[in-house]
VMD Tcl script that draws the C-alpha trace (Angstrom):
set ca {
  {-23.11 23.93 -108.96}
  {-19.52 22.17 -109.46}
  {-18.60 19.39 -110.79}
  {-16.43 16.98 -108.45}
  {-14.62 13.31 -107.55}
  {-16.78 12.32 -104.24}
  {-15.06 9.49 -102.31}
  {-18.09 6.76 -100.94}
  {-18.36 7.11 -96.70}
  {-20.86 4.06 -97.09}
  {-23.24 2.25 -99.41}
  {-25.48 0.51 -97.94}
  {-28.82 -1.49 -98.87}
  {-32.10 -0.42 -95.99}
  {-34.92 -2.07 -97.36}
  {-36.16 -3.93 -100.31}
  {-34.33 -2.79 -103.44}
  {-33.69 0.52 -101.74}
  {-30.08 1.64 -100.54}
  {-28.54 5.16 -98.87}
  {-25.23 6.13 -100.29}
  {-22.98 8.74 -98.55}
  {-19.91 10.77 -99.36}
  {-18.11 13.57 -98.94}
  {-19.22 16.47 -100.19}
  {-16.82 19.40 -101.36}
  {-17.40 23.74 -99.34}
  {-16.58 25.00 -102.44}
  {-19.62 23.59 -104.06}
  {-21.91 25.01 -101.52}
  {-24.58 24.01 -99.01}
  {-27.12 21.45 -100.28}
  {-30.94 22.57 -99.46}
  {-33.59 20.02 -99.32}
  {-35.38 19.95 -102.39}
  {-32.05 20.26 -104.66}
  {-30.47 17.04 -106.01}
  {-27.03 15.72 -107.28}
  {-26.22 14.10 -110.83}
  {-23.49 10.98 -110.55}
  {-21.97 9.40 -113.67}
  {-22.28 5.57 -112.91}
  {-19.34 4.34 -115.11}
  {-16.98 6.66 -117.20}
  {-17.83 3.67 -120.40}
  {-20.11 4.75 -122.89}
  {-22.97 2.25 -121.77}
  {-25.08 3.77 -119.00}
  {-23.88 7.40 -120.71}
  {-26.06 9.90 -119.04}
  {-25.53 11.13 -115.67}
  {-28.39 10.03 -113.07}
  {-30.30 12.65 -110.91}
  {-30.67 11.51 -107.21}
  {-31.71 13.92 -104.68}
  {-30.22 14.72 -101.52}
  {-31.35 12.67 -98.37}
  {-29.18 14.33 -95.92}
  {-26.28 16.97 -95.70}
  {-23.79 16.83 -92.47}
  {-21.95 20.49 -91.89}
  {-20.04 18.89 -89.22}
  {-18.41 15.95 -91.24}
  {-18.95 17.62 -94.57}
  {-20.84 14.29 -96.22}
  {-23.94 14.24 -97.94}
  {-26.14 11.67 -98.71}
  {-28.75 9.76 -101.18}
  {-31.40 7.64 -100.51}
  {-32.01 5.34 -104.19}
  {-33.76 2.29 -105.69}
  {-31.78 -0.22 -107.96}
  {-33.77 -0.88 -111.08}
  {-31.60 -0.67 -113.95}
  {-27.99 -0.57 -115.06}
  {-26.54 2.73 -113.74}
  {-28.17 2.22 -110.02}
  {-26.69 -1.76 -110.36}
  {-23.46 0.08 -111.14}
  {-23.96 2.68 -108.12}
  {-24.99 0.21 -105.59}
  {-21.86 -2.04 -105.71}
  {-19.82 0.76 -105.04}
  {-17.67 0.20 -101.97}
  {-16.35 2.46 -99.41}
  {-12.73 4.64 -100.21}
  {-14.59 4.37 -104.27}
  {-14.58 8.10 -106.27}
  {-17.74 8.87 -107.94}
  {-18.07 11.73 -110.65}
  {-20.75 14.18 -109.43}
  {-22.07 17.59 -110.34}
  {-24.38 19.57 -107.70}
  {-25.96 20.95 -105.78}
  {-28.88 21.58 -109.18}
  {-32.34 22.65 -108.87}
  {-34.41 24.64 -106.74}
  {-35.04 23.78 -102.91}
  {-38.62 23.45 -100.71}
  {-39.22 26.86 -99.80}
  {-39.04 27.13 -95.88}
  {-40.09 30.03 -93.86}
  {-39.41 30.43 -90.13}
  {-42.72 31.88 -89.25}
  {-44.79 29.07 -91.60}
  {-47.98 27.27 -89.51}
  {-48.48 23.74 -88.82}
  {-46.18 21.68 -91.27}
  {-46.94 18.35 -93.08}
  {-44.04 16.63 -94.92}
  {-45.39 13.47 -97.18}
  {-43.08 11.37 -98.80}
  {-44.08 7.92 -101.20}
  {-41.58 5.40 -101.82}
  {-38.13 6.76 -104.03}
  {-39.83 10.27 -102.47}
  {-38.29 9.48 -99.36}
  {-34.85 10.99 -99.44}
  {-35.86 14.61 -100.56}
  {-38.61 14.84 -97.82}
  {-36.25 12.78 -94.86}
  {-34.05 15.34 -95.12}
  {-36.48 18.38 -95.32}
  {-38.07 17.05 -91.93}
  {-34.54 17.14 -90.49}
  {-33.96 20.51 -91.81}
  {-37.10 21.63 -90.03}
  {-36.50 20.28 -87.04}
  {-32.70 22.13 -86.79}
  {-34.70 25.19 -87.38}
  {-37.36 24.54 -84.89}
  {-39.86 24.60 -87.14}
  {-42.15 20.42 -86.13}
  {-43.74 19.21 -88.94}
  {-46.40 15.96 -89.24}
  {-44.15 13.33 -91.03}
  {-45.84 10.62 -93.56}
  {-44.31 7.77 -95.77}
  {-46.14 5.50 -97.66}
  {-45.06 2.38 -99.46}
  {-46.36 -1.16 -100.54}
  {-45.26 -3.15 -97.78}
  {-43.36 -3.50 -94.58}
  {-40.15 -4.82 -96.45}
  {-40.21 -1.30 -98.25}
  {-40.05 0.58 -94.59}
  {-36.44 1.55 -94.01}
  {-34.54 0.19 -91.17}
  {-32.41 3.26 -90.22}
  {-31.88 4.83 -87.15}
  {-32.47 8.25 -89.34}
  {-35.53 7.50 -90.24}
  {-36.77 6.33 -86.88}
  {-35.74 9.50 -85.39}
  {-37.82 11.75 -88.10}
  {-41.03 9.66 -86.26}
  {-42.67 8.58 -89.26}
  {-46.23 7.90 -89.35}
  {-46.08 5.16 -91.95}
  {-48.67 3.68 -94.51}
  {-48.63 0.40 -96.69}
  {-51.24 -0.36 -99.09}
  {-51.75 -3.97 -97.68}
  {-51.23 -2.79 -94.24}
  {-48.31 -5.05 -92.94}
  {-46.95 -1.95 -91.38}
  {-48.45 0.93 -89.90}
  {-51.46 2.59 -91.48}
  {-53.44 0.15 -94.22}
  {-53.60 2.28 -97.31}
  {-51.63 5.19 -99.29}
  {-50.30 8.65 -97.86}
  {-53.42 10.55 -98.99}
  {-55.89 8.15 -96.93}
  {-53.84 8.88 -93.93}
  {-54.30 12.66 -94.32}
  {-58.04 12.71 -95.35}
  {-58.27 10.88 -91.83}
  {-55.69 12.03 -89.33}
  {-54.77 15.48 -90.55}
  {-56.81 18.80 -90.68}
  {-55.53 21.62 -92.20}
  {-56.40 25.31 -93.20}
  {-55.04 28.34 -94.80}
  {-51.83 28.17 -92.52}
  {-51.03 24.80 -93.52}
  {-47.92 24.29 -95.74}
  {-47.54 21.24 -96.82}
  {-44.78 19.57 -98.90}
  {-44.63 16.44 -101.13}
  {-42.86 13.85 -103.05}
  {-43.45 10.36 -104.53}
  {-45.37 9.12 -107.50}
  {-47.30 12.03 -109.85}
  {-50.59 10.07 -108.58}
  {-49.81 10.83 -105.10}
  {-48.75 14.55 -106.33}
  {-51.59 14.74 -107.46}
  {-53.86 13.92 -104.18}
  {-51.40 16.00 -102.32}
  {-52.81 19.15 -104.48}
  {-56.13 18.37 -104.73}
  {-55.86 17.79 -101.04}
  {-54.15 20.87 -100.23}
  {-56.62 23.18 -102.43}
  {-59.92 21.83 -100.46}
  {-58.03 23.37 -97.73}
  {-56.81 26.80 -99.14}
  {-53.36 25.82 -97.86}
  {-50.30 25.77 -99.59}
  {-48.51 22.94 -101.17}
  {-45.35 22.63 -102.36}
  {-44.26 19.39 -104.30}
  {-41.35 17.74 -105.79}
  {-41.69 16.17 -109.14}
  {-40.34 12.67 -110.35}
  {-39.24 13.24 -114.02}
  {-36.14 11.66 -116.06}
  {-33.71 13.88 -116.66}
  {-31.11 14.12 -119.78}
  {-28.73 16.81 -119.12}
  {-29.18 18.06 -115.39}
  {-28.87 21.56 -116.22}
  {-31.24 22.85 -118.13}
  {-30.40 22.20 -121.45}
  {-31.86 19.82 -123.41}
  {-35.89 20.66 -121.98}
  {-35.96 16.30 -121.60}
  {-37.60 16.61 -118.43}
  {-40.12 19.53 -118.97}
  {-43.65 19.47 -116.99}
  {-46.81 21.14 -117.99}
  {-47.42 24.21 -115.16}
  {-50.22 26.80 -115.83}
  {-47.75 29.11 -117.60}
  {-46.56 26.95 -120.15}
  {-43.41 24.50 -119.88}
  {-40.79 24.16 -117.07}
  {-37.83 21.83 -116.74}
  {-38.51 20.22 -113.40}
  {-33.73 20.23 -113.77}
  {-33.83 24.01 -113.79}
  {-37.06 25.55 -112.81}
  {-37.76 22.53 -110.49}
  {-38.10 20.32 -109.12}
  {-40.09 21.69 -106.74}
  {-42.67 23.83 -107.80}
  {-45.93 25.44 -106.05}
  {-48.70 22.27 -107.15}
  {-51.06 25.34 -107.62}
  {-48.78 26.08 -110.60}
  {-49.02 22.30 -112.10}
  {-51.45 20.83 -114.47}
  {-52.05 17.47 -113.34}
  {-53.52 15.27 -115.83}
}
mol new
graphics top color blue
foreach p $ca { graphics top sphere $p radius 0.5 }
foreach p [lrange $ca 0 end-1] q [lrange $ca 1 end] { graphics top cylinder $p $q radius 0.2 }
display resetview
């Protein structure tokens, strides 16, 4: 974790309210897993004060740049999405823990619903450098919410909108109960809404396969220290900053 001045590559809007920011990203902070996620200070006034969690969508060795994928709805992300290219932008990362990847795992399933996106784009990307293919969902409301990237195309989504302008008609969970089998061997990982989480899981367990999901919560502080973003596991409290944000969905209480 480090705290540095990133300068923006690009900021650019790729589908309704949604926009992919990218900048360089500093060695001496480390390599960014998939899974982990940056905090960026949208102003250095008092009014948005907290830092905003976003989590990584993409990391390029080559060019040393990393990127986000985010939605505007509110004054820091207004703030972030006018940022222009050459623009410095106070960040601390990598934080949090990563999806847990192992070279050896069985068939892979990588499900991603709306803001979920960036976190599971660049896990399937990850996978693929490592050889490992894995089934890629999205699901959203509507076609305007697909993204129109050349990234995305190439990750060969199979993608779902509830009123079925593009792709499957329905949510990401629909799509699996139909198209996808899986056993013991399965590993599948998630992020998106705690409703979809939550299908993931139960989805998963009817299975016996393993799940592995990223959680959604608002963070304070980033780092662990003010317990703002704590979620219910079977063990008690964990901040989804510190402990997360991906935990086992075994170890979740979903309410």
């Amino acid at each position: 974790m480090k705290q540095l001045q990133s300068q923006v590559i690009y900021n650019k809007q790729i589908s309704a309210d949604f926009f992919e920011l990218s900048m360089r990203w500093d060695k001496s902070a480390g390599t960014p897993l998939p899974g982990q996620f940056l905090t960026i200070r949208a102003t250095q006034d008092s009014v948005p004060l907290l830092r905003r969690p976003f989590a990584f969508s993409d990391f390029d060795k080559s060019s040393q740049t990393v990127s986000i994928i985010y939605q505007k709805r509110g004054r820091a992300t207004e703030i972030i999405s006018a940022k222009q290219p050459g623009e410095s932008l106070d960040i601390i990362g990598p934080l949090g823990t990563p999806f847990p990847v192992r070279p050896d795992q069985g068939e892979t399933i990588a499900a991603a619903g709306g803001v979920g996106l960036g976190p599971i784009l660049f896990l399937v990307n990850y996978l693929k450098e490592h050889l490992i293919p894995a089934t890629f969902v999205f699901g959203c409301r509507n076609q305007t919410y697909v993204p129109d990237t050349a990234e995305f195309r190439a990750a060969s989504p199979h993608i779902c909108t509830d009123d079925g302008s593009a792709g499957f008609k329905g949510n990401t969970i629909s799509y699996l109960e139909q198209h996808v089998k899986m056993d013991e061997k399965t590993v599948l990982y998630g992020c998106g809404p705690d409703a979809m989480l939550k299908g993931l899981s139960g989805f998963a367990n009817a299975a016996q396969a393993q799940a592995w999901v990223s959680v959604e919560e608002v963070m304070a502080c980033g780092v662990g220290a003010c317990m703002g973003c704590a979620v219910k596991t079977v063990s008690g409290y964990a901040r989804a900053c510190k402990e997360g944000p991906v935990f086992n969905a075994k170890d979740l209480v979903w309410e």
